[in-house]
N, C-alpha and C positions, 0 to 999 in steps of 0.2 A: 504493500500500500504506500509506502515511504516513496520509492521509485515513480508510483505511479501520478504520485500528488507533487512532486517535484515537476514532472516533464510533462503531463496531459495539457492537451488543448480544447478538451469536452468541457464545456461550461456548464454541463446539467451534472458531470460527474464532480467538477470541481465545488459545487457547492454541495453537495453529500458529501463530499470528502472534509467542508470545513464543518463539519456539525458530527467528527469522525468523536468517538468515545478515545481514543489514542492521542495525546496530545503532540506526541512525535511527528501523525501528520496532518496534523494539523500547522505546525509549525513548518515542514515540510513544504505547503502551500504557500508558503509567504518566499521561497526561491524559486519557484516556477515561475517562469517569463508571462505567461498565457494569463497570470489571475489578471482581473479588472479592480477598480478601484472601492467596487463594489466591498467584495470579498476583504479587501484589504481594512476596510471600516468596518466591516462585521466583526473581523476578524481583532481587531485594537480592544474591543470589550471584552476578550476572552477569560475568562476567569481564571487560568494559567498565565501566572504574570511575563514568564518568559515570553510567549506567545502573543500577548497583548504589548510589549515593550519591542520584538521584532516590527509588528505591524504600525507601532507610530515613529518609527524610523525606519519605514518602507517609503522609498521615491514618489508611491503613487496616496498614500496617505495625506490628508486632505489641514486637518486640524494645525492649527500651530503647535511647532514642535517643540520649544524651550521650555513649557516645562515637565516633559517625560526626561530630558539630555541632565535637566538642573537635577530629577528625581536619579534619575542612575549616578549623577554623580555621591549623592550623600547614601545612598543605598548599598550595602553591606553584602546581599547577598548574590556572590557568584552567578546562581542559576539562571537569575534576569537575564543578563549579557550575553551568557553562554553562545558559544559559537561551535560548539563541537557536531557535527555532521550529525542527522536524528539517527543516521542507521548504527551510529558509532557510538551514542548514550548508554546504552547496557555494558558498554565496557569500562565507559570512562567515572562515570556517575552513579551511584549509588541511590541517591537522596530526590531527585526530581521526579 
């Protein structure tokens, strides 16, 4: 699924895929070239912070962004940020 939300250009799959119980790809979707800006605001209220901090420093996100940039900076925890590949989390991470 990770693969598949990365790379697809199906816009009826890509939005099943943001509403995925997996938050890997869900996260996953915010590196596919193909999302709309759509997804990408959907995608900003995610209740997985990581997730929702990808998608307000996504190019196509809409909102002003200083202050998610002001929040990562005094925010402590790692997982926000993280940038480690979603297929590669089971290795790296424990805790997310």
């Amino acid at each position: 699924l990770i693969q598949l939300a990365k790379s697809t250009d199906n816009q009826k799959l890509l939005k099943e895929l943001m509403n995925s119980s997996y938050m890997n790809v869900r996260r996953a979707i915010l590196k596919n070239i193909n999302i709309t800006k759509d997804i990408v605001m959907y995608l900003s209220s995610d209740p997985t912070k990581n997730i929702s901090y990808q998608a307000k420093i996504h190019k196509l996100y809409e909102a002003y962004r200083e202050p998610i940039i002001k929040y990562h900076k005094t925010d402590n925890n790692r997982c926000v940020t993280c940038t480690i590949d979603e297929e590669m989390l089971g290795e790296y991470c424990r805790y997310c």
